[in-house]
N, C-alpha and C positions, 0 to 999 in steps of 0.2 A: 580903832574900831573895838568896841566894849562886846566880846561874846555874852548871849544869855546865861543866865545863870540859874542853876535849877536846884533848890537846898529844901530838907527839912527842917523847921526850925518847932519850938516848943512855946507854946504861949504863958505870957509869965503869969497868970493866973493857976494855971493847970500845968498836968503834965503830961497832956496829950498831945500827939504829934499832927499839926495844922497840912492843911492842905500844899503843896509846893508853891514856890512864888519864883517867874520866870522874869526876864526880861525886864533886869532892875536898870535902873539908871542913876547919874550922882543924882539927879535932884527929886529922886523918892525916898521916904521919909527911913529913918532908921529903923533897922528891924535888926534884935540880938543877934548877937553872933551865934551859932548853933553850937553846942557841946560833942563833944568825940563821940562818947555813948549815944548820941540823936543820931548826928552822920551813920555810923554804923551801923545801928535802927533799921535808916532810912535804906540804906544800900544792901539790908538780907530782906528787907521784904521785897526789894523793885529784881534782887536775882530769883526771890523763892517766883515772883510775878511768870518770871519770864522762862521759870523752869531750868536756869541753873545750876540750882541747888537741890536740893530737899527740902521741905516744909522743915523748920526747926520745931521741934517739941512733938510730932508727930509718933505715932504708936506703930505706925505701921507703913510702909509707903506708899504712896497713890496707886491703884490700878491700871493697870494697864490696858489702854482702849484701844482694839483694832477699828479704825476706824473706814475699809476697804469692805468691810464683813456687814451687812446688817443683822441686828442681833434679833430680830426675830426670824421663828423658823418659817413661816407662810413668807417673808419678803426675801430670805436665801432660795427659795423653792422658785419665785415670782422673776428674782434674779439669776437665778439657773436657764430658765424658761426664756430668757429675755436672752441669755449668751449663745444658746442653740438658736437663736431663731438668726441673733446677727452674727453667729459663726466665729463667735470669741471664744475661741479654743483655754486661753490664758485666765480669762475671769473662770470659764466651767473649770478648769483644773485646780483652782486657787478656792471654788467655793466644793469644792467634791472632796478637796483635802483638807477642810475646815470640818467635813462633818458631815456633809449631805450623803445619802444614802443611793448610789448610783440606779438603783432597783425601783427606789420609791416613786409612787405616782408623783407629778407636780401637775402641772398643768392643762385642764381640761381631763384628769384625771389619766393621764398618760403616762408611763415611766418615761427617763431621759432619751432612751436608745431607743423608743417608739418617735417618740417627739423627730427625733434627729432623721429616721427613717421616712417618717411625714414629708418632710422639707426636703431631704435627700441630702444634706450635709456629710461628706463623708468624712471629712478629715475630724469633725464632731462625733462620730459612731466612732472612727479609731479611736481616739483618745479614750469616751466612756468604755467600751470593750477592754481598753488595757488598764483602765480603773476597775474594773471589777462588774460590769455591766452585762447580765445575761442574755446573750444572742439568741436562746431561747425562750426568753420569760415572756409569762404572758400580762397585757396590759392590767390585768388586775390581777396579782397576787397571792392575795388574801383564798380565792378562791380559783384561779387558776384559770379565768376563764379570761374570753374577751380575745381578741389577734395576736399574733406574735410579731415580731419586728420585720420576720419574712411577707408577711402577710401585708403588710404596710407598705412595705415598698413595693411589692407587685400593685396592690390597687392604688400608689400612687404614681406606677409605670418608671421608679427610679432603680437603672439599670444597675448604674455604678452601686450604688448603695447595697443594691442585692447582690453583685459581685462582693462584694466587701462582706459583708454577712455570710457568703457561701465560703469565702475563704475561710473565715474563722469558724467553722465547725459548727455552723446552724444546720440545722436538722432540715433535709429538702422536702419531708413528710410529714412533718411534724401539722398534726391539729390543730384547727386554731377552735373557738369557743361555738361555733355549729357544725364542727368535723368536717372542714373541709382544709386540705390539703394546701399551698399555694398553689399549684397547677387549675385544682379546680377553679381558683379564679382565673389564671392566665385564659381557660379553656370558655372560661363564660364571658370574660368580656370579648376576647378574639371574635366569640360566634354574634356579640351584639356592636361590635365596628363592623364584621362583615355585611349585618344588615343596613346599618348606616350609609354605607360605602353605597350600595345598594338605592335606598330612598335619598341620597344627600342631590338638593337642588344646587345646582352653579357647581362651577370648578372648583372655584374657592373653599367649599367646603365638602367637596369629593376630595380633593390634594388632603386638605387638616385630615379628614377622616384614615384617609390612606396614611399617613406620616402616623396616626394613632396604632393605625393596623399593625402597621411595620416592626413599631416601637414595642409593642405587645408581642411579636413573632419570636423578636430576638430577645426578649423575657423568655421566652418558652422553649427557645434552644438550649439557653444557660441552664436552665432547668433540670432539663432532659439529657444534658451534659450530667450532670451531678446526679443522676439517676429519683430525679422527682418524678411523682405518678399520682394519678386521680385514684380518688378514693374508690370509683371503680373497677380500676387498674388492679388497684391492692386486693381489693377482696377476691379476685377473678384469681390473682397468683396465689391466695392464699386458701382459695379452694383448690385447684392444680393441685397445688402441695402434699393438701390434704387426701385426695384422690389419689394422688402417684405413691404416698402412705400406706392408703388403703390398699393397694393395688400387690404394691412390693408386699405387704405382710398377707396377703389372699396368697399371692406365689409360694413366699416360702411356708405359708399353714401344708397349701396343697402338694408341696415336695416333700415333706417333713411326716404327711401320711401315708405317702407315696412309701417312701423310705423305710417307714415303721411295717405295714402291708407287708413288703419283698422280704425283711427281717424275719416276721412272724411267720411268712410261706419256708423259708431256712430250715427255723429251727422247729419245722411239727416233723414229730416220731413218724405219723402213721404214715406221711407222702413218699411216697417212696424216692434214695438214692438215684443218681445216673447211672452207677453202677449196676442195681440189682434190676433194670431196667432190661427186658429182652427184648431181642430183637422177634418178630412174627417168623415163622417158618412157615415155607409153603407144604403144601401137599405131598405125598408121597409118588402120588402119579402125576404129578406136575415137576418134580423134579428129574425122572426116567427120561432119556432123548428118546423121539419118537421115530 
């Protein structure tokens, strides 16, 4: 059995090196025998082919192409957006250490850690958190406004997520971009499932409505655990405050003139001592026994 055979050979006209010619047999026609210098021609171009080598004559070496990355920044941002949503911890970690900006809006103009609070991914909130991902930042940046992460997961009723956020030192008062607290939504949707619960026709959607109630209730214990308040809550304590302020400094103005008064009564020359103080004497025929 004759293996194929696969050679560069050199055409006697020229000195260019012809195409390979495979699978000769005895009764095809003669073709030169190829020279040493062809062979070894033929054998740095088919390693440079296959990347065994180095380009020979090259100035510089090829670039190095990650090819896991795409190299634009809108399709890393597109593929961040795409690892939260299916929960690939390893692509977000792999494109967040390439460059992405863990803060940055991406998609739907959301930062990552709003994104992850949307969908309630939590083990995606850990990881962007211990990338560098602000547990208080707010959905737009630039300007500071828009929801915070807390804010997202209350109006999207995801417990665990908000546990996870309270752990790591999110603000339980923190404003979101209309000044309202988290609580205050806990507080506003609880009062529009209670009217639900209320108008819901059938079982079937008194139970959902109820199962909404519930799920909202123990948002609002966790809350109130961690010392969250309506933003009418806040102002009421932070007049108090102000009052019990006012109150204590009215006290010590009014002992402090109190004080200065008794001082001043002291030291006046003309009042007279306790000493030089007499006693009344009675009458003369009032003090004769009768």
């Amino acid at each position: 059995m004759r293996l194929p055979v696969v050679c560069c050979v050199r055409s006697p006209h020229n000195n260019r090196l012809q195409r390979p010619l495979s699978n000769m047999s005895p009764s095809s026609p003669q073709i030169p025998v190829p020279r040493t210098d062809s062979t070894l021609s033929c054998l740095v171009m088919m390693l440079c082919a296959i990347g065994l080598i180095g380009c020979v004559g090259c100035e510089k070496p090829p670039e190095q192409v990650d090819f896991d990355l795409p190299a634009d920044a809108l399709s890393r941002q597109l593929s961040l957006a795409s690892a939260i949503e299916h929960d690939n911890t390893d692509e977000a970690r792999l494109l967040i250490n390439g460059g992405l900006d863990p803060n940055a809006p991406i998609e739907g103009g959301l930062p990552p850690l709003h994104l992850a609070a949307f969908q309630g991914r939590v083990a995606m909130g850990e990881l962007l958190i211990s990338l560098g991902a602000d547990v208080n930042g707010a959905a737009v940046p630039a300007d500071e406004s828009g929801p915070r992460p807390l804010h997202v997961a209350v109006s999207r009723s995801k417990l665990l997520f908000l546990q996870l956020l309270l752990q790591k030192n999110a603000g339980p008062n923190i404003l979101d971009g209309l000044q309202q607290t988290p609580l205050d939504l806990v507080v506003g949707k609880t009062t529009l499932l209670a009217h639900r619960v209320k108008q819901s026709r059938g079982a079937s959607e008194e139970q959902r409505q109820r199962l909404k109630l519930a799920a909202m209730q123990d948002i609002e214990k966790l809350l109130r655990e961690h010392g969250a308040k309506t933003t009418a809550e806040l102002e009421r304590g932070r007049l108090d405050a102000r009052l019990q302020t006012q109150t204590s400094e009215s006290l010590i103005e009014k002992s402090s003139r109190r004080l200065e008064k008794s001082k001043a009564k002291t030291a006046d020359p003309k009042r007279p001592s306790n000493d030089r103080i007499r006693k009344p004497s009675l009458p003369p025929d009032l003090n004769q026994p009768k």
